[in-house]
C-alpha positions, -999 to +999 in steps of 0.1 A: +241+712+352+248+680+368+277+662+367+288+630+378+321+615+390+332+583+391+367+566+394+390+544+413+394+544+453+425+574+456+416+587+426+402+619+439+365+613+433+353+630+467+375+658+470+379+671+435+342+670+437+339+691+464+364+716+450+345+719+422+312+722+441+327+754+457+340+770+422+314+763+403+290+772+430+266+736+429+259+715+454+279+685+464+265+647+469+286+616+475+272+581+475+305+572+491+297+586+524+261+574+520+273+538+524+300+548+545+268+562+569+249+530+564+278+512+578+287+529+603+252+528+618+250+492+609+284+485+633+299+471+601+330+481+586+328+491+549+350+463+533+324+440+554+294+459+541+302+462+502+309+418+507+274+419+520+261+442+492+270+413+470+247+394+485+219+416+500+201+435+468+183+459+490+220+481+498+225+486+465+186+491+454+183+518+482+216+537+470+205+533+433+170+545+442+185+574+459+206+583+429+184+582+397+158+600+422+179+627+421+189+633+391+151+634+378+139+661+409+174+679+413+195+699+395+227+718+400+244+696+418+277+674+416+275+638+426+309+616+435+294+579+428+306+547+410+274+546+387+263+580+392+270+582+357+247+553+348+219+564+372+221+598+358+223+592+320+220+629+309+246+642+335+287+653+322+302+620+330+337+619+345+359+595+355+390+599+376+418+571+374+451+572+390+485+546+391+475+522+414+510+527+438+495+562+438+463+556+453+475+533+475+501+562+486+472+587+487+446+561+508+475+551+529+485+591+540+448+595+547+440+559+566+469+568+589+454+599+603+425+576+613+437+537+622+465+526+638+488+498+626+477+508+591+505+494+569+512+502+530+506+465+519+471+467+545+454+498+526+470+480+490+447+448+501+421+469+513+421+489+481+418+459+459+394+441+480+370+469+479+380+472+439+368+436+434+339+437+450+322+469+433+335+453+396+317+417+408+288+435+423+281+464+394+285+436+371+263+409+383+233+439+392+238+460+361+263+443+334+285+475+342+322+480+346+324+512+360+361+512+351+351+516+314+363+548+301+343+542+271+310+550+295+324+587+303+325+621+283+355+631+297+386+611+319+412+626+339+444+607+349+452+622+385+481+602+392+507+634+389+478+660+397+470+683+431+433+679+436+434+716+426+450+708+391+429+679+387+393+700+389+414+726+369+409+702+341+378+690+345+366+730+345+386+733+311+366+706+298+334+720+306+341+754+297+336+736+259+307+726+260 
């Protein structure tokens, strides 16, 4: 089984695949820390990096690459990714979405344990920067709003879910299939 999550930034992507990973005893893959990696080793930081994206083809060729790779050779596995789903056409899309004030919240809690002078209104412009510039990039490459429920087999609204009770219903969704 593979299975593919997407969602919003604070959504849970990452972490509710990982708990899931572990329950369900699959392998974890995120192409968020991928092009975290890349930019870190680059020096650049990531809201710097997804701009260039927009620009330079080969980021975004080498992740995509990466991902439909994958899928074909690999199976078993969970992958957290915008278009994982549209990479991996015959995995269990999902998408996680959240209340925007609640991501920020979450990204906010998180970004504070790393950065100082991290303000609410900072990780809210951060948030939306990054937003924009995945919808303007996904669109231009691939004439795909990853935002589209309508692309996903099953959607989970975490705004007023633990992590836990968020994979709890993604696990209740698969156990009818």
């Amino acid at each position: 089984m593979i299975i593919t999550i997407s969602g919003k930034i604070g959504s849970g992507e990452k972490s509710v695949g990982r708990i899931l990973a572990t329950r369900l005893n699959l392998s974890h893959h995120s192409g968020g820390r991928f092009i975290r990696n890349i930019a870190e080793q680059k020096g650049i930081p990531l809201h710097e990096f997804t701009k260039m994206a927009e620009i330079d083809t080969s980021i975004d060729a080498e992740l995509d690459q990466r991902i439909a790779e994958h899928g074909m050779t690999s199976d078993n596995f969970i992958l957290d990714a915008k278009l994982g789903f549209h990479f991996i056409p015959h995995s269990v899309k999902v998408f996680l979405d959240g209340h925007f004030d609640e991501r920020v919240r979450r990204r906010f809690s998180s970004d504070v344990r790393k950065e100082l002078n991290v303000t609410v209104e900072s990780v809210a412009k951060k948030l939306k920067q990054i937003h924009e510039s995945d919808l303007k990039r996904f669109m231009n490459k691939y004439n795909v709003d990853f935002t589209d429920c309508a692309n996903y087999d099953f959607v989970v609204d975490t705004t007023d879910l633990s992590l836990e009770e968020s994979a709890d219903k993604i696990e209740q969704y698969l156990k009818h299939l």
